[in-house]
BANUPA-543570 format. One record per residue: residue in one letter; x, y, z of N, C-alpha, C, O in turn. Coordinates in nm, 4 decimals. Layout:
N
+---+----------+----------+----------+----------+----------+----------+----------+----------+----------+----------+----------+----------+
: r :      n.u :      n.v :      n.w :     ca.u :     ca.v :     ca.w :      c.u :      c.v :      c.w :      o.u :      o.v :      o.w :
+---+----------+----------+----------+----------+----------+----------+----------+----------+----------+----------+----------+----------+
: a :        X :        Y :        Z :        X :        Y :        Z :        X :        Y :        Z :        X :        Y :        Z :
...
+---+----------+----------+----------+----------+----------+----------+----------+----------+----------+----------+----------+----------+
END
This chain:
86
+---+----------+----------+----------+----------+----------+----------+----------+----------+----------+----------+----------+----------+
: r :      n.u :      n.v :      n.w :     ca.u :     ca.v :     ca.w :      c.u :      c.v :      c.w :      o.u :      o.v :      o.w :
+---+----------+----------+----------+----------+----------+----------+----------+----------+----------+----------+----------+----------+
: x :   8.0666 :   3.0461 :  -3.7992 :   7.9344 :   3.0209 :  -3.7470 :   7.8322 :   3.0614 :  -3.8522 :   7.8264 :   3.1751 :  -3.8991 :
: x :   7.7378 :   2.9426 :  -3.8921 :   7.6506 :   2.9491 :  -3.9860 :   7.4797 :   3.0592 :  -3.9266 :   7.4057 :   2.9925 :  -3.8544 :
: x :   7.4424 :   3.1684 :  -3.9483 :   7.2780 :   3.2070 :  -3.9114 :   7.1804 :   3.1317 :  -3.9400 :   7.1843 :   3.1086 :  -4.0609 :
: x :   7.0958 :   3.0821 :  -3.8915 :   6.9725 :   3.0561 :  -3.9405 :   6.9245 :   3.1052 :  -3.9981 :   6.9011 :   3.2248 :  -3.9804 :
: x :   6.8815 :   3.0318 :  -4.1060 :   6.7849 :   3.0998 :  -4.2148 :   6.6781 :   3.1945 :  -4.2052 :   6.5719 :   3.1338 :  -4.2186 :
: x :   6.6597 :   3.3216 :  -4.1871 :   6.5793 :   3.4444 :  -4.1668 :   6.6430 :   3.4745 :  -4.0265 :   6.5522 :   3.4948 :  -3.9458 :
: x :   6.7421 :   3.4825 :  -3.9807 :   6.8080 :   3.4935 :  -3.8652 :   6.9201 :   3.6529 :  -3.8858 :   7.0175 :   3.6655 :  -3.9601 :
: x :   6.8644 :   3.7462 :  -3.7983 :   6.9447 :   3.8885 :  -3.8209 :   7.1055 :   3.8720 :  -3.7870 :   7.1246 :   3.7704 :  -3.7202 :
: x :   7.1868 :   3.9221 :  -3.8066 :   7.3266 :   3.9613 :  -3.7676 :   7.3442 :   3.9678 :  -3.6451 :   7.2296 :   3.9730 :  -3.6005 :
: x :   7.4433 :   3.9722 :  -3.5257 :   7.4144 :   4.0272 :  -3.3958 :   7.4318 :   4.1676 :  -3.4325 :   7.5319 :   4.1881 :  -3.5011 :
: x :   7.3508 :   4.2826 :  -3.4008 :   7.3631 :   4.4005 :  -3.4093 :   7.2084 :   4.4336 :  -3.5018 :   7.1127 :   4.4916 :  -3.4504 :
: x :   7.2102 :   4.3939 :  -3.6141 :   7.0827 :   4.4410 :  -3.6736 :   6.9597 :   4.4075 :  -3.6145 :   6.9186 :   4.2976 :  -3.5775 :
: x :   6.9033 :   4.5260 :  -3.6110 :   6.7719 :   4.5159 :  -3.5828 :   6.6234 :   4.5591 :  -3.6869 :   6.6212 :   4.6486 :  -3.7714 :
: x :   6.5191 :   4.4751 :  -3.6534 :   6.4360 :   4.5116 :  -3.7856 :   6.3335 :   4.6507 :  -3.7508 :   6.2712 :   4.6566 :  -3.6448 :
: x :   6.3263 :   4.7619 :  -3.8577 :   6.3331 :   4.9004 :  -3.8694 :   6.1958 :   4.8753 :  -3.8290 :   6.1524 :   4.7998 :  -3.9160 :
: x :   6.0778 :   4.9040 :  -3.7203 :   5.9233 :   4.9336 :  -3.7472 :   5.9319 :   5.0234 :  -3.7646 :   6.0292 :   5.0914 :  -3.7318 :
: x :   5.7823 :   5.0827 :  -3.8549 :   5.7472 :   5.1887 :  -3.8547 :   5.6352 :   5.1916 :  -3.7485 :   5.5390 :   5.1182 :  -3.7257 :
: x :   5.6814 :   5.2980 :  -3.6951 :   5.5567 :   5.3965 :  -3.5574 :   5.4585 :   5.3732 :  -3.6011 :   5.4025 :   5.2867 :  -3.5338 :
: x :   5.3723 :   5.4220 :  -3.7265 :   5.2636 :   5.4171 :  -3.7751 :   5.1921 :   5.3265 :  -3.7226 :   5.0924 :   5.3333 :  -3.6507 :
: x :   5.2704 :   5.2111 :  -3.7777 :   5.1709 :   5.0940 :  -3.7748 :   5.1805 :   5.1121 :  -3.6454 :   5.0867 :   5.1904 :  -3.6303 :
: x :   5.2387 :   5.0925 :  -3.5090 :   5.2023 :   5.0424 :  -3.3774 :   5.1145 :   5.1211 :  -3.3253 :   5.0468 :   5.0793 :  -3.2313 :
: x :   5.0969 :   5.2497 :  -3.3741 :   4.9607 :   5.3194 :  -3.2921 :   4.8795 :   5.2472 :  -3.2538 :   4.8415 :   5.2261 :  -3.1386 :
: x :   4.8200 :   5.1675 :  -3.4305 :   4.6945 :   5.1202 :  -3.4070 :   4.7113 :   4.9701 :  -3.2726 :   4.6232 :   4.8964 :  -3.2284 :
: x :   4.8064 :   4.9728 :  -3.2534 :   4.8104 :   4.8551 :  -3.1656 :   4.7919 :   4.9175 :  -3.0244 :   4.7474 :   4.8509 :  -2.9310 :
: x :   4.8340 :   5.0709 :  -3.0106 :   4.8213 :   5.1156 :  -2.8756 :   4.6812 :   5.1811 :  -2.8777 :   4.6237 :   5.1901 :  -2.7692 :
: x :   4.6378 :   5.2140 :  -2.9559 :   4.4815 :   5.2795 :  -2.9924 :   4.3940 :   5.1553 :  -2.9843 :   4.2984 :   5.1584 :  -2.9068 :
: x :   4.4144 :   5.0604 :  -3.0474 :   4.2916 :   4.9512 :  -3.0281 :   4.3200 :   4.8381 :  -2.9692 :   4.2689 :   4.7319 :  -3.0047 :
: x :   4.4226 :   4.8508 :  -2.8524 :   4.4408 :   4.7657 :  -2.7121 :   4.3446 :   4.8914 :  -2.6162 :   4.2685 :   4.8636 :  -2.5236 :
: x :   4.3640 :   4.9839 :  -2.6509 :   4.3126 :   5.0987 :  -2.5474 :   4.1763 :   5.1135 :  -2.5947 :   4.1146 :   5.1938 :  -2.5247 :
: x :   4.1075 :   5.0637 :  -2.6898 :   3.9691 :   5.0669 :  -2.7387 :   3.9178 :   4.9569 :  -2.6614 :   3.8265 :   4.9632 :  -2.5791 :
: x :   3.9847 :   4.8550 :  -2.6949 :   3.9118 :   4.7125 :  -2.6363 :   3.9004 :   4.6861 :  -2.5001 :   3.8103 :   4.6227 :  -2.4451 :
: x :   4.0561 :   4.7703 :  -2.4188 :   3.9998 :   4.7634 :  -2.2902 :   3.9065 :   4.8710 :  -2.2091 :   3.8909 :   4.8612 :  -2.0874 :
: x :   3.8547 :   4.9592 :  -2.2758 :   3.7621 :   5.0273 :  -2.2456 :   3.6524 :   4.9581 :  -2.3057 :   3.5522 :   4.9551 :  -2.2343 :
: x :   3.6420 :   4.8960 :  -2.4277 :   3.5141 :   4.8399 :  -2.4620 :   3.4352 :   4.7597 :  -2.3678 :   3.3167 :   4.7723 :  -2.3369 :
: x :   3.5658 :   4.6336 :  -2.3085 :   3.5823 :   4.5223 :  -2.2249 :   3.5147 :   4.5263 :  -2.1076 :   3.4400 :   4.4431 :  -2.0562 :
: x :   3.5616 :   4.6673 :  -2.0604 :   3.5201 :   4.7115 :  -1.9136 :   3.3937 :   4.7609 :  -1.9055 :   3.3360 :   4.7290 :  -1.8015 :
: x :   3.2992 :   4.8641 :  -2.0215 :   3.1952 :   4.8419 :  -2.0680 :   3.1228 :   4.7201 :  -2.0712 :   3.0316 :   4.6957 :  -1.9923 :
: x :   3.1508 :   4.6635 :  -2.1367 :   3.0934 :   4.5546 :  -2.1741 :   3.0548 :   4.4337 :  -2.0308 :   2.9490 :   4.3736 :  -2.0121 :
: x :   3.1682 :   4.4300 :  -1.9565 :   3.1419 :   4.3807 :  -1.8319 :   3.0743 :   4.4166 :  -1.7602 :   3.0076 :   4.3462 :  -1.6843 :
: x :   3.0744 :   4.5745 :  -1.7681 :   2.9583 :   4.6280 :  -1.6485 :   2.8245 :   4.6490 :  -1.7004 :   2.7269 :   4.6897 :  -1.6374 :
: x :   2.8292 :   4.6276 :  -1.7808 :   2.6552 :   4.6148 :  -1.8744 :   2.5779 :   4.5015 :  -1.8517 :   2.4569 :   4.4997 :  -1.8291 :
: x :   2.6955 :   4.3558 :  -1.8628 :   2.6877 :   4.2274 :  -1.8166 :   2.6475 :   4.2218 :  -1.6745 :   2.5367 :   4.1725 :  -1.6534 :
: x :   2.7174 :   4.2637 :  -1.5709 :   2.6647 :   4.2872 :  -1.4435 :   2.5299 :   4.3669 :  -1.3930 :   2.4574 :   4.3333 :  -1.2994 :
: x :   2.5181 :   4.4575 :  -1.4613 :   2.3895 :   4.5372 :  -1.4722 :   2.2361 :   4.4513 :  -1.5268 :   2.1194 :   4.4598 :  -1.4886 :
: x :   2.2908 :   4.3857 :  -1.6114 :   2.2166 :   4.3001 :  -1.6587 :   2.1315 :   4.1757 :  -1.6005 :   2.0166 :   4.1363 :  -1.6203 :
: x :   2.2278 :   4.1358 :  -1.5283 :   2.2782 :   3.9811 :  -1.4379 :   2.1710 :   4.0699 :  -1.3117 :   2.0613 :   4.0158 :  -1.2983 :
: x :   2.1873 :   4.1579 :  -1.2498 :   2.1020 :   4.2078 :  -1.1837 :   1.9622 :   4.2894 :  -1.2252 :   1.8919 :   4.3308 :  -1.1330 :
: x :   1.9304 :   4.3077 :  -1.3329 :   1.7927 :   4.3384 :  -1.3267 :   1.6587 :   4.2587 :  -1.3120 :   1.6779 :   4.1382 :  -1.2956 :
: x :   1.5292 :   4.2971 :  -1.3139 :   1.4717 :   4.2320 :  -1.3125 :   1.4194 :   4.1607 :  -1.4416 :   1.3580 :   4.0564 :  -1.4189 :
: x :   1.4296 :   4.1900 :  -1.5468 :   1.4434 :   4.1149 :  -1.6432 :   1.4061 :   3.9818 :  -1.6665 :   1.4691 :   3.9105 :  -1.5884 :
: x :   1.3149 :   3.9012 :  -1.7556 :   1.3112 :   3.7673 :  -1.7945 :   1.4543 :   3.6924 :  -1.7996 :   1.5419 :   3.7785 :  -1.8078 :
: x :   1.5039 :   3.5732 :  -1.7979 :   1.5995 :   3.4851 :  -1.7933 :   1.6245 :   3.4994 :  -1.9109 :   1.7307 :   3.5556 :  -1.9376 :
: x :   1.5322 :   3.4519 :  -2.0280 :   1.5488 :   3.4369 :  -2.1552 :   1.5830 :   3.5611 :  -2.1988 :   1.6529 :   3.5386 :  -2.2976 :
: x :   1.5767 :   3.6592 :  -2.1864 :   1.6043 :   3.8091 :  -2.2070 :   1.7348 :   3.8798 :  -2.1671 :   1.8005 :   3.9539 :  -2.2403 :
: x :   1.7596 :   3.8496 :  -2.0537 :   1.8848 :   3.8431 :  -1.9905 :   1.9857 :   3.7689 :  -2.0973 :   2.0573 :   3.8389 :  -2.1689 :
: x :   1.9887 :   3.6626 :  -2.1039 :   2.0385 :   3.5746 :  -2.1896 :   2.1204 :   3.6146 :  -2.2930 :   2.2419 :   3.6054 :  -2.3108 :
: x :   1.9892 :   3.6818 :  -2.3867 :   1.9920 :   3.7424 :  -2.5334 :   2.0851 :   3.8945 :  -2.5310 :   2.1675 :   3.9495 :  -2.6040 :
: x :   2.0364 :   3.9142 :  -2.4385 :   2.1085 :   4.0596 :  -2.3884 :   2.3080 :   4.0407 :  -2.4015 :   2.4012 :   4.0808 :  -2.4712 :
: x :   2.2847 :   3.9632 :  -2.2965 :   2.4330 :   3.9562 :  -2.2747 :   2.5095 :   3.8435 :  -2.4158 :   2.6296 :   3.8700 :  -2.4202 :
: x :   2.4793 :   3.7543 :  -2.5029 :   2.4925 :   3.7198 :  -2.5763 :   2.5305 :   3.8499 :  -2.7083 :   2.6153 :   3.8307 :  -2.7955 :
: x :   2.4752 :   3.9355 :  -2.7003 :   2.4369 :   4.0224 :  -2.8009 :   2.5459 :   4.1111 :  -2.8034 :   2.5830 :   4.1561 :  -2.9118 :
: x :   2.6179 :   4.1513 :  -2.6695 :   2.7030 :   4.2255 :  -2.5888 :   2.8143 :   4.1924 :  -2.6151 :   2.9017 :   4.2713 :  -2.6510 :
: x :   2.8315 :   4.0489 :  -2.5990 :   2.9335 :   3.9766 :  -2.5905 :   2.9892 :   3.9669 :  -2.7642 :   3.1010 :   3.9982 :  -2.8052 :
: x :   2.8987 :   3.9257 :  -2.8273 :   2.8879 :   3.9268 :  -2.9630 :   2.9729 :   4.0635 :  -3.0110 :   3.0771 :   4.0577 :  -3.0762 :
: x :   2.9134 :   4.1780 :  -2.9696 :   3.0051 :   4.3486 :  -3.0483 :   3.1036 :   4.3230 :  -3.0086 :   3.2001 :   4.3376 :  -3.0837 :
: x :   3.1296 :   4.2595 :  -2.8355 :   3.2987 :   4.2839 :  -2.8468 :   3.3831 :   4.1968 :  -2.9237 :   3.4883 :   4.2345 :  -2.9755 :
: x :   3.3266 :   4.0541 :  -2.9327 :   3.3582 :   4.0186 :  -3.1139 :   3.4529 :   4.0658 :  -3.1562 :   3.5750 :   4.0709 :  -3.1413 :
: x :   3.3030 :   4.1323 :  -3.2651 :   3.3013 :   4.1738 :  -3.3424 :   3.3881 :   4.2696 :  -3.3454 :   3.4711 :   4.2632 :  -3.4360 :
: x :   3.3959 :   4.3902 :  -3.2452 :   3.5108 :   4.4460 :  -3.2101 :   3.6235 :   4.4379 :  -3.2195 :   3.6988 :   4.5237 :  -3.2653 :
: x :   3.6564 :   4.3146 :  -3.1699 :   3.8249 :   4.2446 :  -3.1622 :   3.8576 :   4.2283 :  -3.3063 :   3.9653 :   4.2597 :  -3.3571 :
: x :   3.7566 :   4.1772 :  -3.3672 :   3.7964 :   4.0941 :  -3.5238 :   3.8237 :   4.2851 :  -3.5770 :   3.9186 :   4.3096 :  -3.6515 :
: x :   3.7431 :   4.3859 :  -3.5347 :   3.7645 :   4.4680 :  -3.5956 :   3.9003 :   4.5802 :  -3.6062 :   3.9587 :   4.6460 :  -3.6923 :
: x :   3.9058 :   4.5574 :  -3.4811 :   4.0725 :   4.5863 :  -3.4116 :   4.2204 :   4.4944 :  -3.5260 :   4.3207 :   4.5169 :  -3.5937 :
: x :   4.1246 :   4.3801 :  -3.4720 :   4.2809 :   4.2691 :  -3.5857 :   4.2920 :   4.3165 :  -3.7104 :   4.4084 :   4.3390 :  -3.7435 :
: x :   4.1626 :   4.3521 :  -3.8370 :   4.1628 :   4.3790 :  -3.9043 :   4.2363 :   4.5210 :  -3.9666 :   4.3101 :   4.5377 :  -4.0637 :
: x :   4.1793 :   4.6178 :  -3.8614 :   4.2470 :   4.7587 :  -3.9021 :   4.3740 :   4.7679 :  -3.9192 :   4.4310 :   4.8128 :  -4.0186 :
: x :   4.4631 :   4.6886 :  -3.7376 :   4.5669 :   4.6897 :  -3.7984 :   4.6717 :   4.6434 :  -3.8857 :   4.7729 :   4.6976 :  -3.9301 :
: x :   4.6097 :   4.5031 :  -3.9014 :   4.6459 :   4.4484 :  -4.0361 :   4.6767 :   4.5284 :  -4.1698 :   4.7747 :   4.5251 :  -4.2441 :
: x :   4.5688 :   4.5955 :  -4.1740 :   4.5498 :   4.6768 :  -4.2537 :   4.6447 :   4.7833 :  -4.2753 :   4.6895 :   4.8161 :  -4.3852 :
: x :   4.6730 :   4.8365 :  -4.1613 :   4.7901 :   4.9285 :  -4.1497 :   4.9095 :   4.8960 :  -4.1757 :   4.9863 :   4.9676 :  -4.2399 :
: x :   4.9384 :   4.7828 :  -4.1278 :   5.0738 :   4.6955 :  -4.1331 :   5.1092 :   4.6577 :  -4.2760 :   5.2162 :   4.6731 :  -4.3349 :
: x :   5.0079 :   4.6108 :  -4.3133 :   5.0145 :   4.6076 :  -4.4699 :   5.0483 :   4.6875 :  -4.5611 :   5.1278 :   4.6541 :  -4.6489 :
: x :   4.9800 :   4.8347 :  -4.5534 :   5.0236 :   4.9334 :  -4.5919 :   5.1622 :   5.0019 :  -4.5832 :   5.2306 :   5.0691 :  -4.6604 :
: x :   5.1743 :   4.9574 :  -4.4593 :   5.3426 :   5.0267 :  -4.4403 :   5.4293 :   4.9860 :  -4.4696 :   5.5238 :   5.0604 :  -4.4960 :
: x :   5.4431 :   4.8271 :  -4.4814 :   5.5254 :   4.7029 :  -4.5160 :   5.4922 :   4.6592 :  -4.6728 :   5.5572 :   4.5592 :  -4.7036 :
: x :   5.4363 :   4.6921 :  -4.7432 :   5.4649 :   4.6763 :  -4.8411 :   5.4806 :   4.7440 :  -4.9679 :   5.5205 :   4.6821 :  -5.0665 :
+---+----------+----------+----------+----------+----------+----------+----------+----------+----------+----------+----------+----------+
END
């Protein structure tokens, strides 16, 4: 029986390092606290008295950090992963 090409042995498994997955349990646990923030700011918002156009900008702006956030999350641990793996 032939493996597929990049295909492990039955038995081997590929070694992670811990390191890197922190950042995956640290900035899943950032974002969903950000998230939940971020939603209830949105709701807070959605109810004030506030201009429409203001409201708007608000929650646009909000929405925008958590973004920015996420991209910042992907990045770090990239970053980490990189480091450890190569």
């Amino acid at each position: 029986m032939v493996a597929a090409a990049g295909a492990r042995p039955h038995g081997v498994t590929q070694h992670i390092r811990g390191d890197s997955m922190d950042t995956v349990l640290v900035g899943g646990g950032g974002f969903l606290l950000a998230a939940g923030a971020v939603f209830l700011a949105i709701d807070k918002v959605g109810k004030s008295q506030m201009a429409d156009r203001k409201k708007r900008l608000v929650i646009y702006a909000l929405l925008g950090a958590l973004i920015a956030l996420t991209i910042g999350i992907f990045h770090w641990h990239r970053a980490v992963y990189l480091a450890a793996n190569l």
